[in-house]
Every structure is written in C-alpha cells, then in structure tokens.
MIDRENDREN-285769 format. One line per field, with one value per residue (C-alpha): x negated, y, z; residue in three letters. Coordinates in pm, whole numbers, padded with zeros to 5 digits. Last residue first. Layout:
N
X <- X ...;
Y <- Y ...;
Z <- Z ...;
code <- Ala ...;
END
This chain:
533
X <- -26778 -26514 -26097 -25913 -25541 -25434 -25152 -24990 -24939 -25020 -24764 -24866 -24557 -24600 -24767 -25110 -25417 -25624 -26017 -26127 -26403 -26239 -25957 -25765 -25428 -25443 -25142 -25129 -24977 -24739 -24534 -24181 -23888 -23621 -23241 -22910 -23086 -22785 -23103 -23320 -22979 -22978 -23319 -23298 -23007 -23230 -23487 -23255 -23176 -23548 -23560 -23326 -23511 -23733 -23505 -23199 -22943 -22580 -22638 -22846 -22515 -22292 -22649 -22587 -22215 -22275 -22583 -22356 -22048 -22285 -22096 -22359 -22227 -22568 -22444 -22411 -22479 -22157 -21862 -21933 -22140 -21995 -21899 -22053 -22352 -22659 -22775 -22599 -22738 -23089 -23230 -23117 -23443 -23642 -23968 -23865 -24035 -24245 -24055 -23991 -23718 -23713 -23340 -23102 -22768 -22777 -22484 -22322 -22227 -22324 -22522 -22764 -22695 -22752 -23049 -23223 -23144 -23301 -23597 -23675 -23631 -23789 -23489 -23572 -23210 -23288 -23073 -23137 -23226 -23469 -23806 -23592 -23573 -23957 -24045 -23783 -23913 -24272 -24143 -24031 -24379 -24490 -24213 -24326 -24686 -24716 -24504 -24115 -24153 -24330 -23862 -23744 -23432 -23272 -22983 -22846 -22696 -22549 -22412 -22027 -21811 -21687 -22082 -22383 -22797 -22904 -23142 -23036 -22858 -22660 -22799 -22546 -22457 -22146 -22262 -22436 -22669 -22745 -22848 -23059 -23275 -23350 -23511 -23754 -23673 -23421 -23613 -23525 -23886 -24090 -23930 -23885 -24215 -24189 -24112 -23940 -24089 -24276 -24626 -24599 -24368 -24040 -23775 -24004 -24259 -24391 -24576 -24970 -25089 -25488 -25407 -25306 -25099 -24733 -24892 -25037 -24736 -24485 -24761 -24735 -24354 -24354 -23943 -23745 -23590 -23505 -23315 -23126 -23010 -22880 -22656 -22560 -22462 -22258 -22182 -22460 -22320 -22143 -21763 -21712 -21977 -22275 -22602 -22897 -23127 -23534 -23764 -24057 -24346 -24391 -24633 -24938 -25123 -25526 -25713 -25949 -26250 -26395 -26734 -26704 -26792 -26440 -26175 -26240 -26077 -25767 -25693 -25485 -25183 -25154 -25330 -25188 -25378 -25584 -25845 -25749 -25964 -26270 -26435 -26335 -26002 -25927 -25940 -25756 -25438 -25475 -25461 -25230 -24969 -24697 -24923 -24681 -24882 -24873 -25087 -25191 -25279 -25468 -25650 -25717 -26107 -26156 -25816 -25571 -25243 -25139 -25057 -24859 -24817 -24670 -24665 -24559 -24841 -24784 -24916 -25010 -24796 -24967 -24938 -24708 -24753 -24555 -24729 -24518 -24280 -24030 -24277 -24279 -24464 -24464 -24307 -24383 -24616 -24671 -24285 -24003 -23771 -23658 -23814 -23738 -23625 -23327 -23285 -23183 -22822 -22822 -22743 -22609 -22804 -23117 -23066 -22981 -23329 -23311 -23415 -23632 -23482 -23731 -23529 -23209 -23374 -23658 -23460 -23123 -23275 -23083 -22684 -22402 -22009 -21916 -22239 -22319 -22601 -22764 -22963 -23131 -23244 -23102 -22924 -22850 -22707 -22593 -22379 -22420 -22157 -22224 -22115 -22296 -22508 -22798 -22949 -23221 -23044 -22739 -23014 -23149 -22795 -22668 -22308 -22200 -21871 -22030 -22107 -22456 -22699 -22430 -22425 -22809 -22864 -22595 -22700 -23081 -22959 -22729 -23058 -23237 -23522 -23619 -23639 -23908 -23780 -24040 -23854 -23995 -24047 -24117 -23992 -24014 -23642 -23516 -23362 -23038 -22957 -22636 -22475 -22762 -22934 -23228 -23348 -23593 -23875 -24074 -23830 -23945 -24186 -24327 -24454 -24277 -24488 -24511 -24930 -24994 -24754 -24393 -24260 -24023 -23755 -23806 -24038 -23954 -24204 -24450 -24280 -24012 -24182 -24093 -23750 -23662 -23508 -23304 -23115 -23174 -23512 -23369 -23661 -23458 -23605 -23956 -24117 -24236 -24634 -24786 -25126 -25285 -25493 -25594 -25689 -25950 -25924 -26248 -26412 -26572 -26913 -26968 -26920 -26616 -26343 -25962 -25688 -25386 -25053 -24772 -24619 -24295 -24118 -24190 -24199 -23834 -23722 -23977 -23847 -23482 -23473 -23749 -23443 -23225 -23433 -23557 -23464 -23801 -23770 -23883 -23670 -23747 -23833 -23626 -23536 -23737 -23496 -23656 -23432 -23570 -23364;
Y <- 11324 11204 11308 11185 11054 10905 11178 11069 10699 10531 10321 09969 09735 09802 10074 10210 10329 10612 10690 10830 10843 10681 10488 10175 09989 09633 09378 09047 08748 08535 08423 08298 08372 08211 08290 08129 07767 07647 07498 07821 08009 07810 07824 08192 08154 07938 08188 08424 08202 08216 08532 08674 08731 08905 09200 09158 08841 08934 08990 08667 08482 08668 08601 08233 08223 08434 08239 07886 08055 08133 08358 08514 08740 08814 09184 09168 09580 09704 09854 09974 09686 09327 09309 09107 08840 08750 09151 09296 09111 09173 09439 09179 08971 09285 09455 09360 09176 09333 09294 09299 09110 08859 08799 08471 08475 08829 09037 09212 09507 09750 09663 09365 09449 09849 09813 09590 09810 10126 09931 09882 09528 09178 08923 08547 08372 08022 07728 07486 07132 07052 07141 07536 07511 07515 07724 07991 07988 07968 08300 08449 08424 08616 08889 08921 09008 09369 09437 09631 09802 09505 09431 09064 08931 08564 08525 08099 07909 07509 07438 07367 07077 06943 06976 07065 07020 07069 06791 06871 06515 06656 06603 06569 06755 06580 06677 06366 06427 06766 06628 06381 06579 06810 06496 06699 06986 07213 07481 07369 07200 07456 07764 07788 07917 08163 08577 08742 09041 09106 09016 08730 08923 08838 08582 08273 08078 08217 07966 08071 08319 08345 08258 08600 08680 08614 08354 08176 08194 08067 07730 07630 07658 07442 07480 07154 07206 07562 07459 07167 07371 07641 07349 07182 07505 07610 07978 07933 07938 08251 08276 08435 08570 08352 08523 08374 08588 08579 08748 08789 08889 08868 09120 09118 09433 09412 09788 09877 10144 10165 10087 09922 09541 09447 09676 09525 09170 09407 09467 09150 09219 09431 09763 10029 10349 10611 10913 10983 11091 10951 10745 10419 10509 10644 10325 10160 10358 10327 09935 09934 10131 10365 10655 10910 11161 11279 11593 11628 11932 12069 11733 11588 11552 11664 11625 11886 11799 11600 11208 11209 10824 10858 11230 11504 11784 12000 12314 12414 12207 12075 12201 11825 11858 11641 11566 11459 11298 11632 11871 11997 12174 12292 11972 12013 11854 11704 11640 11792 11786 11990 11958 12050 11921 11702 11793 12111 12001 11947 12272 12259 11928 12014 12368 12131 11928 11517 11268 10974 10667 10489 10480 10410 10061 09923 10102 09939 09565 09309 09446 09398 09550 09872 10048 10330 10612 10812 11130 11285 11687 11635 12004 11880 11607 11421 11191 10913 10691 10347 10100 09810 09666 09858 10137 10064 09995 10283 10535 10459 10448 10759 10719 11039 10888 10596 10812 10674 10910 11219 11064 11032 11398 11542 11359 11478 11842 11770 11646 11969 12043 12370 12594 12712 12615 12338 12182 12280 11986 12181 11948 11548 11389 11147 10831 10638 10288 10126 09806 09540 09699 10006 10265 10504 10784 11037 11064 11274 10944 10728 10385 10062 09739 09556 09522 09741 10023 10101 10446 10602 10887 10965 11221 11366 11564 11293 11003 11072 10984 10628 10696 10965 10780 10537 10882 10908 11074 11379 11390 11307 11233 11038 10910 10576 10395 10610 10786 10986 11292 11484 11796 11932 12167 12033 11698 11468 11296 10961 10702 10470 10286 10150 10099 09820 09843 09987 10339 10285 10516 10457 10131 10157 10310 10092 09777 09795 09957 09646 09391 09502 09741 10083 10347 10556 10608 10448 10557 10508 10106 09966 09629 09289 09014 08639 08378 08011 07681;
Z <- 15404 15629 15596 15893 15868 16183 16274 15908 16003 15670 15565 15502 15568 15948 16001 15930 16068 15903 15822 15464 15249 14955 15169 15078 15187 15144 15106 15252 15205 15259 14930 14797 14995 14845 14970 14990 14952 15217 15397 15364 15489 15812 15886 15898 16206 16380 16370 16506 16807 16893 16893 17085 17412 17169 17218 17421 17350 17231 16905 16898 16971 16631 16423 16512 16400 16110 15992 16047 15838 15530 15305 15028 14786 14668 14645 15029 15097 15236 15054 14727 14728 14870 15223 15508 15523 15359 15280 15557 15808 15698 15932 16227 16149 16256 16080 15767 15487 15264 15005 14642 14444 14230 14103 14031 13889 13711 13562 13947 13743 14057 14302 14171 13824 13823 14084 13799 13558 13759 13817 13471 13363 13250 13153 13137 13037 13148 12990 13240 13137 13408 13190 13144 13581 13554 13273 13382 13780 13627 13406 13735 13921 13644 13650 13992 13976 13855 14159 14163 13877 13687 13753 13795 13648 13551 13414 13464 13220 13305 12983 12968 12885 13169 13295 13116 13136 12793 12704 12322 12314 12678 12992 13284 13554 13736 14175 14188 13879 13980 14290 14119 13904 14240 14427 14569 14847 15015 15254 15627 15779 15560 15562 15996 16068 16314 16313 16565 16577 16179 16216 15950 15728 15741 15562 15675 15608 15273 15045 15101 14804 14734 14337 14236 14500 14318 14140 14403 14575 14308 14274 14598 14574 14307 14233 14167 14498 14478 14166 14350 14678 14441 14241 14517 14676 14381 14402 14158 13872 13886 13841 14193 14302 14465 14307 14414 14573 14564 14834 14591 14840 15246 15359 15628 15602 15538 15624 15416 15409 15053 15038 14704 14801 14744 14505 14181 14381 14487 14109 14104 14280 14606 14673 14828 14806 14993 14904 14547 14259 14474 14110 14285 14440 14145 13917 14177 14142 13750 13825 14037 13812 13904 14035 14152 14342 14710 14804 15214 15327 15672 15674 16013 16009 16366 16602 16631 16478 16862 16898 17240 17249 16870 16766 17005 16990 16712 16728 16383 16134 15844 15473 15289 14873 14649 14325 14173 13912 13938 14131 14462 14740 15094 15224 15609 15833 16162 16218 16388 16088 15797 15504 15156 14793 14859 15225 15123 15052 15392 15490 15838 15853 15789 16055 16348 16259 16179 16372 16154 16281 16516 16839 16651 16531 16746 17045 16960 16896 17010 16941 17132 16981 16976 17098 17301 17287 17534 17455 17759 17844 18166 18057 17739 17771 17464 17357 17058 16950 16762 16458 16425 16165 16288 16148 15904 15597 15663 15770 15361 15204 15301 15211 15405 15472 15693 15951 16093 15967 16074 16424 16497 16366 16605 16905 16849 16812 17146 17308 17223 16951 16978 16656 16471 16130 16130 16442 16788 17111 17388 17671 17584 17566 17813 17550 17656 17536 17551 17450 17424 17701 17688 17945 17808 17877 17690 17422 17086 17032 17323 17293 17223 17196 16905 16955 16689 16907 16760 16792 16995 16919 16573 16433 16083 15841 15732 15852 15598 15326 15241 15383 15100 14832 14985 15145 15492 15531 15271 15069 14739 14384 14489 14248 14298 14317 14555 14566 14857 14796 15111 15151 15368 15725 15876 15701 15921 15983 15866 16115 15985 16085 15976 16205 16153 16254 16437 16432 16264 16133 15782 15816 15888 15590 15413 15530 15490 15139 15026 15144 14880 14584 14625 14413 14348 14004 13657 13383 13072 13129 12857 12885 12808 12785 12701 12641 12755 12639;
code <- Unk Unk Unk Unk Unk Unk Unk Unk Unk Unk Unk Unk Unk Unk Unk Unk Unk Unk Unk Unk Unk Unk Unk Unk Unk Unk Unk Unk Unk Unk Unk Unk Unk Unk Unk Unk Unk Unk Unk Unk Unk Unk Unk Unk Unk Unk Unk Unk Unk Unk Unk Unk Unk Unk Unk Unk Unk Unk Unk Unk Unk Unk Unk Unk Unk Unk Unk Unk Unk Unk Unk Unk Unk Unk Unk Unk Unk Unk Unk Unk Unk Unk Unk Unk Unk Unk Unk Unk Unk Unk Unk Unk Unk Unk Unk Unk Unk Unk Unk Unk Unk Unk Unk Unk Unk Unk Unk Unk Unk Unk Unk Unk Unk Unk Unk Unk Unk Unk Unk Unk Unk Unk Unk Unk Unk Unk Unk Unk Unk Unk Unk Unk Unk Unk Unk Unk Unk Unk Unk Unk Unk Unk Unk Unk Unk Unk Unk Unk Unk Unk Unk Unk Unk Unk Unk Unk Unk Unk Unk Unk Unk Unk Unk Unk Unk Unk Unk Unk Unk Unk Unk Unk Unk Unk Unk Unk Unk Unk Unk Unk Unk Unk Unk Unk Unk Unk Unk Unk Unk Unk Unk Unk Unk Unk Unk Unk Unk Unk Unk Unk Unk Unk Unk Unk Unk Unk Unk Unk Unk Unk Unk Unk Unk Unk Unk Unk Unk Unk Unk Unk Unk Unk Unk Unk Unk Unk Unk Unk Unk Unk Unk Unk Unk Unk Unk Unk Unk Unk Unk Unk Unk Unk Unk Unk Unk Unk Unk Unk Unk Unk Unk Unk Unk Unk Unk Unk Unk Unk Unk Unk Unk Unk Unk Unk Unk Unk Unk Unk Unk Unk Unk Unk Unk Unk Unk Unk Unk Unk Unk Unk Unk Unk Unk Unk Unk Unk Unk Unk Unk Unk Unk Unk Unk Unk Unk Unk Unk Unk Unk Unk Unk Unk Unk Unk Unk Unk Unk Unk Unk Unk Unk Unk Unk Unk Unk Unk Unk Unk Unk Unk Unk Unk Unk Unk Unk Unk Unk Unk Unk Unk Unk Unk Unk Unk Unk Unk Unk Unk Unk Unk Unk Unk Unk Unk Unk Unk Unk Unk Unk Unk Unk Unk Unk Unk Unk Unk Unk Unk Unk Unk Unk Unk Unk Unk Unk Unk Unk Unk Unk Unk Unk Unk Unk Unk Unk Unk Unk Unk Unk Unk Unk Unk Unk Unk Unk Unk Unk Unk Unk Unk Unk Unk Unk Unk Unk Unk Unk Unk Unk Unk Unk Unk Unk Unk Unk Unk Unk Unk Unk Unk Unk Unk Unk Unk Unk Unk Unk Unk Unk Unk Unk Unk Unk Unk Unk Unk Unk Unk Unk Unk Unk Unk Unk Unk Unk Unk Unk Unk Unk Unk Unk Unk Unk Unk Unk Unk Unk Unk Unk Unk Unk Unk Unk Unk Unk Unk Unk Unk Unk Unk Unk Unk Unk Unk Unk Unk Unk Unk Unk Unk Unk Unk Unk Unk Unk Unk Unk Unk Unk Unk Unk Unk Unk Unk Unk Unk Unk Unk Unk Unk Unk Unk Unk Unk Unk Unk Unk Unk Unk Unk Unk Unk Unk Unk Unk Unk Unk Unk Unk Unk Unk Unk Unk Unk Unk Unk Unk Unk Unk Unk Unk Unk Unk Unk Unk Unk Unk Unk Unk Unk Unk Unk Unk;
END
C-alpha cells in the first residue's frame, strides 16, 4: 500500500542537505571548470544579476549557510585549475605530504577592512573553522575528517599545518577553505550579515529572502593564478536573488531579468537555441540513504540489498534528468578526482522477490509483504526543494517497492522537514537527496561512517567495516595515488546497498549577455564574470 505525505513548505531556506553541504562548500572554493565565450563588446563598471535557488540566512563561509557564497568575499589558499590541477590562491608556493602541508603566503594581500593578511591571521582562521566547539557545520563538511594544528610564521610569511592521523587530500581540502579576516573573527557575530575576507568583493547589501548585493574591491590582484578586479566587462556590483523555482529562473534568463542561472530539470530544453551562453557541469543527482538505526527496517542488509535490486535504475535516471539521465556510476560526479565506474559491477541486482523470500518475508492474503507478524513499512522522503525532479524519481521508488509488497509511506517535504528527520528525529527509512557529488571521495567519510548527529554527520547510521578498513589505507596514500583504493572502498557500500546514487548528468549554468567560467558543481568563479552588450 502507497501513503502519500505532502508537508508544509513555509519555510524554504538555504540549509543544505548531507552530501549537497560537502559539495557546495567546496565548490565554492574551487576554481575548476568550464568557460563560456562570446565577441560582443563589454560592459564597463555594470551590475550583474545572478539568480539562486536558497536564501541565504548566514554569510559567515563556515556556517552551512554561507559556503555557497563565500567565494565572493573569501580567498582560500589554492585553487583548483579545469584540468584538477592546483594553482595559486593567498599561497604562492606549497609543500604537501599526508601529515603536513605548509603554504608561503603572497606579499600584499589586504582584507576588506584594509588590513594585511599575515600567516598568523591565516593560522587563526584555519583553527577556529576546525574547533569542533564552534559547531560550524559548513568548514566541518569540507575539512577533512581529521583533526589538525596550524602554525604560523610570520616573518617567512608561511602557514604550515600538521595532522593527527594521514590524510590524501590536505591541499584540495584546507587549501581551498575560505580564510577568514583577523577582524571576522574577533567579532564573528558579523559574519551573519557582513563580509570579512580577502576577496574580490564585499557584501554591501542585504535583505531577508534577497537580494544580496556584493560592490567590488578596487585593487585586488590575488585571485586564482593571480586573477586581478581589473579586466574589461568585470561588473562593479553583483545582486544575488532568491529564485526558488527553475522555471521562474528561466523565464528571466530569456526576457534579460537576470544575467546567469543554474539550470537542471526540465526547463533546460526552453533554454536551447536562445543565444544564451552555457556552460554544461557534470553532476551526480538523487544520492539516496537508507536509514540503518536501530529499529528501522532497513538495518537489514538483505532487506536494503533486495529493494535496490528491484529498482529500474534506467528508469530513476531518466526521471531524475528528464529522460536524457545515464544510471550514475559512482558516488561523484564524473569529473570529480578519483572518480571510476565502480556502480555497475557492485550495485545489488535482480532476483529481489527471492531475497526477501530467503531472509522470512512472506506475502500475506492482501500481498503485504510481512514477517513474524509484521508488515514490512518503509517512510519515504524527498524535498521539490531540493530539485523539481526528485520527488518524481521517488514516487517510481514507491510504485516499484509498493508492486513488491512494501507498504510505502510517500512523504513530499519542505527542506527544513527533511533536515529535521535526517538530523534530528531520525523518522524516514529511505531519503532522496541532492548532489552534485563531491569533489573528493574522502568528503564523505562522515556521512557512511562515524558518529550519529549531534555528534558527527552519519545520520544513515551506516557501519560498513570493509569501507572503514579501505578508507583507513587510502588515508595513508597521497592524492590520486589513492585513488584506486578509494574506489574500492565505494564499491563496497554499493554492494552492502548503503547508498543509491541514481543519475549522471549534467547541469547548465546560463548567461544573458554574459561571459564566466565555473567550478566544480557550477559556481561561477566571481573574477570570470564579464558583462557584454
């Protein structure tokens, strides 16, 4: 039997979800990505309009709130090139291992208060995003899994940092955090409606639901590979509105009444053929969890391995893309480091009648799956918050585990409610969440392994002893040395069905007479921005 739960939407705000948190806080450091072209001529000194899909409630770059707009006012040490290679941020220079890392600083580097940046005010920013006891939940998604001290020097003008334990990727993850200004985080309080970083622009203007308003920084001349404020066309203001739906964001893209969006679901196809300058971003969609708590169905691996099996996974995908959707591969976007095909060969499949039959599921005289007794009931959420296509791709879940004998509770909710179950109450068995996939395999440790919320960020409740063990030996390989031990460790929770990617695809971001490059997950690199007539 299918119930259908549709909850109230009042509050839509910008609280990203599990393994979304992870990407955007570090796409939004990251420099990588696609560039888009034209020839008209350029606009001097113009504004321009860029529309989002969440509010955003704090700007301080380390809440879960703020990462999405960070790059606009914070710098971070390196950045990431298209081709994955590491080019210079606030650091010039850098020597990386898996236990230590140190970063030599570039000279004349201000913050927007008109301060200079020094190594001990790059130190200090680093160690308040990593201490636990200021429960800033977007630096705690993007920094590594590891707890780490940083030193500075000053004089050298260096910032070196130490880990605990090993750990691949220290430059692809404390390189790109946003760095935070001395005078931030003396007051940082202020973070929540202000700016204080080293960045090309500065928040100049606010309103609760937007628009947010960024005035440019005169002088600036440290962006990614030495990226400067003073090129042509770089608009002197740049106004961020709240535009929940995709098809309203679309709509103004057409008639010029913004100059970029993201475009995923449907309303890409209006989008073709308009002269609108694109640039295609791979994205994974729908990464699905199955909740593993004590007392939840699903804590049953038989049980988890049989649903995913009965699932059309070709199907799933072409929802979740609007019929152009490939099954996803793997827990990362395609262009993600590390990323391989492991899905296919590991991902439990047919026979998913008879698994439930071998583990004491039978079909009661209302073809009610049930065992000793009791039905087999499984809550299932998605949030339109999250993509206009998931809560689709969740009713063929219902429709196809209801034809097994599941009784399939189908529940549609705001953001906020779906945040509330997965972190706090814990009342789902299965959710659809959003993705893009992260930039690192190691950025989801602490969703499949580790403590539950309140202390860590497992609310899955996932405890797979082979993905520990293999995530344990990548720790102690450097960079894409690792990888091919981290795909092993993915295949392991396809097989244990802890997880359910469900599409590859890609996601566009448009311009209305605009020019830009973006990184990885589709943010647009703010020192690319030109306005054209």
């Amino acid at each position: 039997m299918l119930r259908r739960t549709v909850s109230s939407a009042a509050a839509r705000s910008a609280v990203v979800t599990c393994a979304a948190a992870v990407s955007v806080a570090l796409a939004g450091c990251d420099e990588a990505g696609v560039t888009s072209s034209t020839r008209s001529p350029v606009v001097v000194g113009g504004t321009a309009r860029i529309a989002t899909a969440s509010e955003t409630t704090s700007f301080n770059p380390y809440s879960q709130f703020g990462t999405g707009v960070a790059r606009y006012a914070y710098d971070s040490l390196v950045n990431v090139s298209p081709n994955g290679r590491v080019v210079s941020g606030l650091a010039t220079t850098w020597r990386t291992t898996t236990t230590s890392a140190t970063f030599a600083l570039r000279r004349g580097v201000t913050c927007s208060d008109g301060t200079a940046l020094t190594a001990s005010g790059v130190a200090r920013s680093l160690t308040y995003a990593a201490d636990p006891r200021n429960r800033l939940a977007g630096a705690q998604a993007a920094l590594p899994g590891v707890s780490f001290t940083a030193t500075a020097d000053d004089a050298a003008g260096t910032v070196s940092v130490r880990m605990s334990s090993p750990y691949s990727f220290i430059t692809r993850t404390i390189g790109v955090l946003p760095v935070v200004c001395p005078g931030g985080l003396k007051h940082p309080g202020s973070l929540e409606r202000g700016t204080n970083g080293t960045g090309p622009y500065v928040l100049s203007g606010y309103r609760s639901g937007g628009p947010y308003v960024f005035t440019v920084r005169k002088g600036y001349a440290w962006g990614p590979g030495g990226a400067s404020n003073g090129a042509p066309g770089q608009p002197a203001k740049i106004v961020i509105s709240v535009v929940p739906q995709e098809s309203t964001a679309a709509n103004l893209l057409l008639t010029g009444g913004v100059n970029m969006a993201k475009v995923t679901g449907p309303d890409r196809a209006r989008l073709v053929g308009r002269g609108l300058v694109t640039a295609e971003v791979p994205t994974m969609l729908g990464l699905t969890f199955f909740n593993q708590r004590d007392g939840r169905p699903l804590g049953d691996p038989v049980v988890r391995r049989a649903l995913v099996a009965a699932l059309d996974r070709k199907g799933l995908a072409n929802v979740a893309v609007g019929g152009r959707g490939t099954p996803a591969t793997g827990l990362t976007a395609t262009n993600a480091v590390c990323h391989a095909d492991v899905a296919v060969a590991s991902l439990p499949a047919h026979d998913a009648a008879r698994r439930l039959r071998s583990a004491g599921w039978r079909k009661d005289a209302d073809g009610r799956l049930t065992k000793d007794g009791r039905p087999l009931r499984v809550r299932l959420l998605s949030s339109p918050d999250l993509g206009s296509t998931l809560p689709s791709v969740a009713e063929l879940m219902a429709a196809t585990w209801t034809a097994l004998g599941v009784e399939v509770e189908l529940v549609s909710e705001s953001l906020n409610a779906l945040v509330k179950a997965m972190y706090q109450d814990g009342n789902f068995d299965v959710v659809v969440g959003s993705s893009p996939g992260p930039p690192l395999p190691s950025e989801l440790i602490r969703y499949f392994s580790g403590p539950p919320p309140d202390k860590g960020l497992n609310f899955a409740g996932i405890d797979n002893p082979e993905y520990r063990r293999l995530v344990a030996r990548a720790l102690r390989q450097t960079d894409r040395d690792s990888c091919r031990t981290w795909n092993r460790a993915s295949a392991a929770l396809f097989r244990s069905a802890d997880a359910l990617p469900i599409a590859d695809g890609t996601s566009g971001v448009y311009g209305f007479r605009t020019t830009f490059s973006v990184g990885f997950g589709g943010q647009v690199v703010p020192t690319s921005i030109r306005l054209h007539r």
